[in-house]
C-alpha positions as semicolon CSV with decimal commas, in nm:
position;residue;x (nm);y (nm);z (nm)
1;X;0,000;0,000;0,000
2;X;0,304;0,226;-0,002
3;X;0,290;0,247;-0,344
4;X;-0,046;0,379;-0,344
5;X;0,072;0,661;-0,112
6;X;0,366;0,761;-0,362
7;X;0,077;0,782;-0,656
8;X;-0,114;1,062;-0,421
9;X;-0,391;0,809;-0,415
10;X;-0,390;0,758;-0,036
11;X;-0,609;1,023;0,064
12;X;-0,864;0,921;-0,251
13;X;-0,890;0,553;-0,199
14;X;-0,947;0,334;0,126
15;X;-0,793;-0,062;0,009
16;X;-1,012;-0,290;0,274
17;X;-0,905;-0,681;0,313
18;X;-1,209;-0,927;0,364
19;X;-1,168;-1,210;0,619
20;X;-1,406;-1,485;0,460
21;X;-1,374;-1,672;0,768
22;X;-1,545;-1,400;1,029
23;X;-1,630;-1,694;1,262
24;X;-1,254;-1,807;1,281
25;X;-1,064;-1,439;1,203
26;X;-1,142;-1,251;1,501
27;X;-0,997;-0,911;1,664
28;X;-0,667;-1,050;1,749
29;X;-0,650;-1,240;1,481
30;X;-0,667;-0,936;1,237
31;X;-0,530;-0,732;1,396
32;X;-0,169;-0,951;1,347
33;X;-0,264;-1,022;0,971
34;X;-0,293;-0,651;0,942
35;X;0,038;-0,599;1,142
36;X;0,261;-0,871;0,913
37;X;0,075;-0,674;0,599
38;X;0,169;-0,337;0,718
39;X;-0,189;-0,242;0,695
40;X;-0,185;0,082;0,893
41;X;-0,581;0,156;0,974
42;X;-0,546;0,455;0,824
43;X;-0,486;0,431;0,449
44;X;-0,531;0,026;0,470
45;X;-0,841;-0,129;0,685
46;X;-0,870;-0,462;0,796
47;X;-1,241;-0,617;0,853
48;X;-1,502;-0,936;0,875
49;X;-1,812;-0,898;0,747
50;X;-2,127;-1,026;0,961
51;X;-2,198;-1,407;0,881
52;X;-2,515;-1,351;0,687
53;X;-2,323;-1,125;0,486
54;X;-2,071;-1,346;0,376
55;X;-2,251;-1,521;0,118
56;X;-2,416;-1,207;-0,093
57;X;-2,032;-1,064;-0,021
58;X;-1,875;-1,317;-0,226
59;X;-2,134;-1,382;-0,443
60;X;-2,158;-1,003;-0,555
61;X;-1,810;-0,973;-0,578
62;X;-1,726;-1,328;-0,737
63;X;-1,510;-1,426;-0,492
64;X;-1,411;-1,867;-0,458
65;X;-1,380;-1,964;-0,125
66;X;-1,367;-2,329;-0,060
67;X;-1,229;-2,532;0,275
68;X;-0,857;-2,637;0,184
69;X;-0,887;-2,963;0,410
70;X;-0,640;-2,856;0,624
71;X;-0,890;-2,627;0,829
72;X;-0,842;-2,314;0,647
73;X;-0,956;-2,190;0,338
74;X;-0,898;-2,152;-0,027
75;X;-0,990;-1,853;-0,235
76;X;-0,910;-1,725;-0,545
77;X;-0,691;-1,344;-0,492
78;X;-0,792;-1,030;-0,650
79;X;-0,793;-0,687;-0,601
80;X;-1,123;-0,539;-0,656
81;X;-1,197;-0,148;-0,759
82;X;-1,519;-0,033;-0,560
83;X;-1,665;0,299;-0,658
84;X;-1,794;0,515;-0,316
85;X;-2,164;0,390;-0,425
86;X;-2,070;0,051;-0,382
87;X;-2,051;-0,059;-0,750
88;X;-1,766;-0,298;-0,900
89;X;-1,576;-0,116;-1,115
90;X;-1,318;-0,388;-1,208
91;X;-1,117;-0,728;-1,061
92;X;-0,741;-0,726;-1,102
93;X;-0,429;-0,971;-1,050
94;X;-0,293;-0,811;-0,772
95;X;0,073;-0,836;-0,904
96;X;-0,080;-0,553;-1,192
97;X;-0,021;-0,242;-1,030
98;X;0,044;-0,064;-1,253
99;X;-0,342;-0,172;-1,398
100;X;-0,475;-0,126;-1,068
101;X;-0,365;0,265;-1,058
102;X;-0,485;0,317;-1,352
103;X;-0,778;0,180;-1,385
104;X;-0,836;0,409;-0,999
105;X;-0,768;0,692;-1,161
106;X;-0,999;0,645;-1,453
107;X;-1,284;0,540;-1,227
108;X;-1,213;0,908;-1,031
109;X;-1,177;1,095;-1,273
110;X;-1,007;1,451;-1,213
């Protein structure tokens, strides 16, 4: 997320990760994923969604997630571009910065 803040997207963007295990993933628990990811609170939010949630979550957003028999959980990675009225604006491979920037700055225009 450094990256976004040398683009001078950081104060028009919020990146948010998804646990898609909120039953399993809880405070403490995120709290040290977002501490070994550098996820700061401020620019970068870590969350859970409320169990009903889940399901329209990952439907509406296409997101995999399937038990990996070892008692986590598989799921396929993207980065997705949400406008501020909650529509998808686009799924990326998260190694494609460079696609992710600009496909942000298209979607907020000047």
């Amino acid at each position: 997320m450094r990256s976004l803040k040398l683009d001078d997207l950081a104060d028009r963007v919020s990146p948010l990760s998804v646990s898609f295990d909120p039953a399993h993933d809880d405070v403490p628990r995120l709290a040290d994923y977002g501490r070994r990811h550098r996820a700061d609170g401020a620019l970068w939010t870590v969350g859970r969604p409320q169990p009903a949630a889940l399901p329209g979550l990952l439907s509406d957003f296409g997101v995999t997630v399937i038990p990996d028999g070892y008692g986590g959980l598989a799921h396929n990675v993207a980065v997705h571009l949400v406008t501020a009225d909650g529509r998808l604006a686009g799924i990326f491979d998260p190694d494609d910065f460079g696609a992710i920037v600009s496909a942000t700055r298209r979607t907020l225009g000047p």
